[in-house]
N, C-alpha and C positions, 0 to 999 in steps of 0.2 A: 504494500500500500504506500507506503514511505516514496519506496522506487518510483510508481506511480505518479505522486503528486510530484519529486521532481525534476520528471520528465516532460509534464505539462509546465512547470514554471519553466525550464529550460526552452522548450518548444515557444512559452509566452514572450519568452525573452525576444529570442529570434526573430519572433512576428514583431516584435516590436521593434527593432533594428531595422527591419526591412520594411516598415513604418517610416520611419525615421528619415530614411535614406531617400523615398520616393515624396516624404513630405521637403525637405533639404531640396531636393530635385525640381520639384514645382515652383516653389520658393525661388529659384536658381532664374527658373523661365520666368516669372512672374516682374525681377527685378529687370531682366532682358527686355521684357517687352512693354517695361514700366520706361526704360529709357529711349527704343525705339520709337514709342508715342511722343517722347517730350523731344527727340530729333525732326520728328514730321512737323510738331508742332510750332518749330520758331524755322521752316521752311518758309521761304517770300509767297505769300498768295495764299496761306493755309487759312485763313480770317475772309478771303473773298468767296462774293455769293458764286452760287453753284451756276453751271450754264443751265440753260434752258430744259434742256437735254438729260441732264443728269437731274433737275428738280423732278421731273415728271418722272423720272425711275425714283426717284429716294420717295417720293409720293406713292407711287405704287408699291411699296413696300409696306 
């Protein structure tokens, strides 16, 4: 029984490391495409209205 219980805390552990690692990972992307956005952002024309053309698509959406 002993055995048993710690081989699920061993087993919890694990899971929780490879938790860990895919939340690190998102984390990782999230700060990427946190910087991304603020690069497009101070782009010349990012502040200008949309053409014509693209209103009526972002409207259809």
């Amino acid at each position: 029984m002993i055995q048993t219980q710690e081989r699920q805390i061993d087993d919890a552990r694990q899971t929780a490391a490879v938790l860990d690692a895919h939340i690190e990972r998102m984390q990782e992307q999230r700060r990427e495409l946190d910087a991304s956005i603020q690069a497009l952002r101070k782009k010349e024309g990012y502040d200008a209205p949309l053409s014509d053309f693209l209103g009526d698509v972002f409207d259809s959406l």
